[in-house]
C-alpha positions in Angstrom: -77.4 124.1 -47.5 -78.9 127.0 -45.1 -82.3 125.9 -46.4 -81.8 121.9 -45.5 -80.7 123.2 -41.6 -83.5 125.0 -41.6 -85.8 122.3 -42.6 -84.2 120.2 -40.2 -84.6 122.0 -37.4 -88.6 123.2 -37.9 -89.1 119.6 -38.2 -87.1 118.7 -35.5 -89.1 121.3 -33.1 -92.3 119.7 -34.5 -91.9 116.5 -33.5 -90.7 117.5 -30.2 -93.5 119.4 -29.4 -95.7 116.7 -31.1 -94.5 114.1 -28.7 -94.6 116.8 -25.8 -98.6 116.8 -26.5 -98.8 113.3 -27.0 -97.0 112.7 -23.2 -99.2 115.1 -21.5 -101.9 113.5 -22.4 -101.3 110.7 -21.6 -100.3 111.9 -18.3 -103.5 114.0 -18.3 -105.6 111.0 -18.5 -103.7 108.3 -16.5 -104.1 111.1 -13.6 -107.6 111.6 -14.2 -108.4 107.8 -14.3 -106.5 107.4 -11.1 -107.8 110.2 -9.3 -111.3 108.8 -10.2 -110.7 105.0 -9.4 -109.2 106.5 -5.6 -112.6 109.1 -4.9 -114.7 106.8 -6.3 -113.8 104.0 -4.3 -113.5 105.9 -1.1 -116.7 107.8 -1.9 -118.1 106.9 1.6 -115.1 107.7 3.8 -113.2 110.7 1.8 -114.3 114.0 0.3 -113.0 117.3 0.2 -115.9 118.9 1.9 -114.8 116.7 5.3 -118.8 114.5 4.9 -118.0 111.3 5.4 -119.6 108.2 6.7 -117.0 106.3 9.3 -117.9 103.3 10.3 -119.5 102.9 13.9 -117.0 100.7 15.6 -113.5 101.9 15.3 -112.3 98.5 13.6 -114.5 98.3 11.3 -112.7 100.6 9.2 -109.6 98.3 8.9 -112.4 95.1 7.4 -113.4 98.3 5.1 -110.5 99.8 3.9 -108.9 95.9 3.5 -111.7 95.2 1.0 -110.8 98.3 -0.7 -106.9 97.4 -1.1 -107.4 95.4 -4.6 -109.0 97.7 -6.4 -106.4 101.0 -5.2 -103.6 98.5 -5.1 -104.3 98.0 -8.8 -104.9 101.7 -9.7 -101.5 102.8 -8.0 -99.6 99.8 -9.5 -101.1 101.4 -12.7 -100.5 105.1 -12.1 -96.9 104.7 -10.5 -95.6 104.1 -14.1 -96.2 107.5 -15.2 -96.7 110.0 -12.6 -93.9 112.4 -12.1 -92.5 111.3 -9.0 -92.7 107.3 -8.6 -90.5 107.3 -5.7 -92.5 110.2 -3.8 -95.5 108.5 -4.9 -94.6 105.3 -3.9 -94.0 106.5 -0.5 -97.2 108.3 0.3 -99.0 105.0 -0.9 -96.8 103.2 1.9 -98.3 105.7 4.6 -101.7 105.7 3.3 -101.9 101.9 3.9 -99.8 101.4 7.1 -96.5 99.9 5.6 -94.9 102.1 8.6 -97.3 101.1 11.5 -96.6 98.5 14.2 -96.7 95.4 12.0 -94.0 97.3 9.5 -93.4 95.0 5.9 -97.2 93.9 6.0 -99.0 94.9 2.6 -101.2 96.7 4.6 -102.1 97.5 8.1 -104.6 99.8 8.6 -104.4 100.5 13.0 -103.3 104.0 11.9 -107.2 104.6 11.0 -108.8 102.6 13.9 -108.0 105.4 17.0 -106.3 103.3 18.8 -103.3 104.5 21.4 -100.3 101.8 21.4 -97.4 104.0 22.7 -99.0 106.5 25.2 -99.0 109.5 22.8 -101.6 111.6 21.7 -102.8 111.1 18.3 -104.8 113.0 15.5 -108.3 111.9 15.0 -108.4 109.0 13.0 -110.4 110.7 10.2 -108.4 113.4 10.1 -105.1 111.1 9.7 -106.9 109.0 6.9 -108.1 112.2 5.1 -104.4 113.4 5.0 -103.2 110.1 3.8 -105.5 110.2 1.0 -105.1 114.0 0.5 -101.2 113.1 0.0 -101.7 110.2 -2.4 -104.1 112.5 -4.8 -101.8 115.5 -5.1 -99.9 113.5 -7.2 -102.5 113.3 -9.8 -103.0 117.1 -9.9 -102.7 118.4 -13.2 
């Protein structure tokens, strides 16, 4: 009978850690794909060494990062499934694409980026506020 429990349990502790390996992997790789889809799309305007090419006129940036909104929309839509924390995730995705802004419920707004001053107050550089948005987004593909 001993013999049966412990047969039970080794096999039980295999296939726990078999689908452990199995999960991180595909966590490992849904990160990764998403990480890439996000730096490789924003090649131009993000990187971690701070070289970027912003475009000349200040909204420009919002006909840019518009065009851009299908193809990240799809990756988060994708990646929100599985990361760790959708709801944390979710909400840096809102602030990256301006769901906060002045025109708040739009599906994206992107003013935050252009420099402009609506209430008086002093605000960050512009690509200084879209590298922390991004910044944000990515950390939750670390791994």
């Amino acid at each position: 009978m001993e013999a049966i429990f412990v047969g039970i349990t080794i096999a039980a502790f295999g296939a726990y850690f078999a689908y452990r390996a199995v999960q991180k992997k595909r966590y490992t790789d849904a990160a990764d794909k998403f990480r890439s889809i996000v730096t490789g799309t924003l090649k131009d305007l993000y990187s971690i060494s701070g070289d970027i090419k912003w475009p000349d006129s200040n909204f420009d940036i919002t006909v840019v990062l518009a065009s851009y909104y299908p193809t990240l929309s799809a990756a988060v839509t994708d990646y929100a499934d599985i990361t760790k924390n959708r709801k944390a995730f979710l909400e840096d995705w809102d602030i990256y694409r301006g769901k906060y802004g002045i025109w708040k419920g739009k599906d994206q707004d992107y003013m935050q980026y252009t420099g402009a001053d609506f209430d008086g107050l002093p605000i960050e550089p512009r690509e200084k506020i879209f590298h922390k948005n991004v910044t944000n987004l990515l950390k939750h593909s670390k791994t």
